[in-house]
C-alpha positions in Angstrom: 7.0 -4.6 32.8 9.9 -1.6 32.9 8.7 2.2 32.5 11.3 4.1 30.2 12.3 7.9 30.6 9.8 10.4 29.3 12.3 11.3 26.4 12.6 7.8 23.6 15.4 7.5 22.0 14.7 5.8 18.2 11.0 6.5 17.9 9.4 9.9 16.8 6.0 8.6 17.5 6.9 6.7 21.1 8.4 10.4 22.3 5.1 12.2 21.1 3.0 9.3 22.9 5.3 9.6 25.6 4.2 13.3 26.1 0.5 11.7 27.3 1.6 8.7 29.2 4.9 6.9 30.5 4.8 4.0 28.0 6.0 0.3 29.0 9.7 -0.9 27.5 7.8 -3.3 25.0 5.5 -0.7 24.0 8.2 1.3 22.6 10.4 -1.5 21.2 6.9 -2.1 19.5 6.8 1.6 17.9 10.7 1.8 16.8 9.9 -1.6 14.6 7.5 1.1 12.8 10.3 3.8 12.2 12.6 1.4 9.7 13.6 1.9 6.2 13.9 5.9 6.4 13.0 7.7 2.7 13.8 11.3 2.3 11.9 13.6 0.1 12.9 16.9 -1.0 10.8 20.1 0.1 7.4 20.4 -2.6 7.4 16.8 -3.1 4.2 15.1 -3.2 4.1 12.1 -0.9 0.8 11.1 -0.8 -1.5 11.9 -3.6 -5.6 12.8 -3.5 -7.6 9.6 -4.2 -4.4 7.8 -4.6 -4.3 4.0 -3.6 -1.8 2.7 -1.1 -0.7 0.6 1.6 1.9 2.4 3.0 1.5 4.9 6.8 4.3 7.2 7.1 5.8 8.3 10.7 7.6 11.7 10.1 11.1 11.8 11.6 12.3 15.5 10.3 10.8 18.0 8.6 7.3 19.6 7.8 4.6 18.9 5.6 1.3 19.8 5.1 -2.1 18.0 3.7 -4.2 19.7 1.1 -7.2 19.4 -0.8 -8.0 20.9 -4.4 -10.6 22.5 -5.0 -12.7 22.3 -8.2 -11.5 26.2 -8.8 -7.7 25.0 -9.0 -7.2 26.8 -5.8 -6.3 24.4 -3.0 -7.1 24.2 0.9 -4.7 23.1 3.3 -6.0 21.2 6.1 -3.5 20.1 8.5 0.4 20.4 9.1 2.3 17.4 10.0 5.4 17.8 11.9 7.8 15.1 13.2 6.3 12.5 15.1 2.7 12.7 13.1 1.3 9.5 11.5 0.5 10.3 8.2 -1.7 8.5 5.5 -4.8 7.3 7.8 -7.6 8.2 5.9 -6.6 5.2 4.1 -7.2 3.1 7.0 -11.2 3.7 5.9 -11.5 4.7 2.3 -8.8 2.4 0.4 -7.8 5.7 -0.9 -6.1 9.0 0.5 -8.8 11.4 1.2 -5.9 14.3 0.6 -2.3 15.1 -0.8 0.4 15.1 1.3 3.1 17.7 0.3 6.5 18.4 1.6 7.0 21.7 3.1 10.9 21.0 3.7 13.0 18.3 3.0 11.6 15.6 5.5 12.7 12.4 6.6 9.4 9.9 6.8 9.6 6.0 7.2 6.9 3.7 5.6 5.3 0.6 6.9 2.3 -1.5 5.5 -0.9 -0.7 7.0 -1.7 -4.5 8.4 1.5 -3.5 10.5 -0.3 -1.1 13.0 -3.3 -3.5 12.9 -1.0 -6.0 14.7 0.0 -3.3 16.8 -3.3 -2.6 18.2 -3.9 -6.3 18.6 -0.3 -6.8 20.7 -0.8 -3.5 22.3 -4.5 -2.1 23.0 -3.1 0.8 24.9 -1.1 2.3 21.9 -4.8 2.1 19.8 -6.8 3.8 22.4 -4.3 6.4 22.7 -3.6 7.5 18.8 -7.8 7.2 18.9 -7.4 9.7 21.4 -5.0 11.6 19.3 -7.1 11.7 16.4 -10.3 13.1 17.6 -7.8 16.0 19.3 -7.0 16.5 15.5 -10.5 16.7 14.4 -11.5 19.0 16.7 -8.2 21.5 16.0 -9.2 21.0 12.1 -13.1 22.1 13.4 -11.5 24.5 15.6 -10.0 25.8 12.2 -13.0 25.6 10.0 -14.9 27.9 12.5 -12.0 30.4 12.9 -12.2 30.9 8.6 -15.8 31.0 8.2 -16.7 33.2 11.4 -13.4 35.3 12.3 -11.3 38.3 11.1 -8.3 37.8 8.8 -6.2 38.7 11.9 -7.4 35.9 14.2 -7.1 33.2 11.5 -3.5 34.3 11.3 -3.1 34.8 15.0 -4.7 31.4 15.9 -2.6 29.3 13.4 0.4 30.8 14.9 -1.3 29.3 18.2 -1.7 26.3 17.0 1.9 25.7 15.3 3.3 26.6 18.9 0.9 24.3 21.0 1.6 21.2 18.6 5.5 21.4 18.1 5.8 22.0 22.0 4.6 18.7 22.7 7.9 17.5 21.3 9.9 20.2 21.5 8.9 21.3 25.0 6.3 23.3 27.3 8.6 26.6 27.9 9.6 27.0 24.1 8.5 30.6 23.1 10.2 30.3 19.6 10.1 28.9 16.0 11.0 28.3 13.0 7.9 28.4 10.4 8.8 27.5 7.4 5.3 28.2 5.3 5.2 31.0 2.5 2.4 33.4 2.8 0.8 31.5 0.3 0.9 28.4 2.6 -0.4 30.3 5.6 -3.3 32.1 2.9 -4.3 28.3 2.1 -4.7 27.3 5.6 -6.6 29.9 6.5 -8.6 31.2 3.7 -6.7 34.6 2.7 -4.3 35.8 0.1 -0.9 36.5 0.9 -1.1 39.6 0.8 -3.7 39.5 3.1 -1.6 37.8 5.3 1.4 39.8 5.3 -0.6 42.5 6.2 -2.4 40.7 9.6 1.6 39.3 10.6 2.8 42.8 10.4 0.1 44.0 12.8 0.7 41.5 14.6 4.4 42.8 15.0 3.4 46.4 15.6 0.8 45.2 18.1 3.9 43.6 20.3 2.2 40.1 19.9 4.9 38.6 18.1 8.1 39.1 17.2 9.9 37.9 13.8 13.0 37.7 11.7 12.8 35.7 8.5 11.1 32.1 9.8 11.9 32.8 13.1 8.7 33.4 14.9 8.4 34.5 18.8 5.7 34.5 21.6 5.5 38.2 23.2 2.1 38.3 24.8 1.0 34.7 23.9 -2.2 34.8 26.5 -3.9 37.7 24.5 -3.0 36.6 21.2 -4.8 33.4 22.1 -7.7 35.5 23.6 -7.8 37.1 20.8 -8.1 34.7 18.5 -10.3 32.3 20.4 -7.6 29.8 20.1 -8.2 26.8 22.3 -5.1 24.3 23.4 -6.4 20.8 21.9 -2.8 19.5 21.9 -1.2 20.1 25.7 -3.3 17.4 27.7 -5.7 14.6 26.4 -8.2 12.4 29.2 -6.3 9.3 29.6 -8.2 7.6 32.5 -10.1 5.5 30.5 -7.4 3.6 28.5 -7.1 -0.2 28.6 -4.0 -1.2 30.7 -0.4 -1.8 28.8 0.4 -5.4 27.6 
């Protein structure tokens, strides 16, 4: 049972996995079946919709997107980003029904596959289950992480700790020594996230700036002082290491 290098070549989702644990050759021939038949969508385009039915889990290869909820005001919150490598759609794994909408931030490249499909997985390949179980309780407790920064901290540490956040998530793909990114959100998009206007937030990024915490030009955000920025916004990593020790062995 071979061991593969640390970087997979073909899956999204192996490579983000990968970042956890060194997966087994047939686990990640198992993941790339997942990541066939690629669809494109172009940026605003809604791929899942709120209390929509559907079979269909989506693996994002390129691109952002972001989940969302309306609210009965015709505002709308969004709850979580999604950015390549993510499993999208699993809330209707419980309800039958997507629980959100699912909304292109850029043009993204996603592939589909039926959701009996990862049931088989986790029956072929126990380790792969325990570890995207593992995966989604770090989510839930980022997105509670969130909840208490918008209901219990300044404007400026909403902003400061979804900055944190962006970084610690795309670094598990992208790398631990990566200090800058492209975000491509509108101030609207980063007012919806974290419970300001856009104004509001243009205002708390250009402090941010003046403060020497950040630097930016257009998208392109970088990591000055990322320790008190983190302090500062009570930011805790969810996203660099998960426990592991208690996973089943590969098949």
């Amino acid at each position: 049972m071979g061991l593969r290098g640390s970087r997979v070549g073909g899956s999204c989702l192996a490579e983000r996995l990968s970042h956890y644990l060194p997966l087994t050759a047939r686990e990640e021939d198992a993941l790339s079946t997942l990541e066939q038949g690629e669809r494109t969508y172009r940026r605003g385009a809604v791929v899942t919709r709120e209390h929509g039915k559907g079979r269909d889990l989506f693996i994002v290869r390129k691109g952002w997107l972001y989940s969302c909820l309306l609210l009965g005001n015709g505002s709308r919150q969004i709850m979580r980003l999604h950015f390549p490598g993510d499993l999208i759609g699993l809330s209707a794994l419980a309800f039958g029904r997507s629980a959100d909408s699912t909304v292109a931030v850029t043009d993204v490249v996603l592939c589909s596959f039926e959701k009996d499909r990862l049931g088989q997985l986790f029956v072929d390949h126990p380790r792969i289950g325990a570890l995207l179980l593992n995966l989604t309780v770090a989510e839930r407790a980022a997105l509670a992480d969130r909840l208490a920064s918008v209901g219990r901290t300044s404007a400026r540490a909403r902003v400061g700790s979804l900055i944190c956040e962006i970084f610690a998530r795309m670094r598990v793909m992208e790398g631990a020594g990566t200090d800058r990114f492209s975000i491509p959100l509108t101030q609207e998009d980063i007012g919806d996230a974290t419970g300001l206007t856009a104004v509001h937030v243009n205002r708390m990024m250009r402090a941010l700036v003046d403060d020497g915490l950040i630097e930016r030009s257009g998208n392109s955000v970088r990591l000055l002082r990322e320790e008190r920025l983190a302090e500062e916004a009570g930011f805790v990593d969810r996203f660099a290491r998960i426990d592991t020790s208690w996973l089943p062995p590969p098949r």
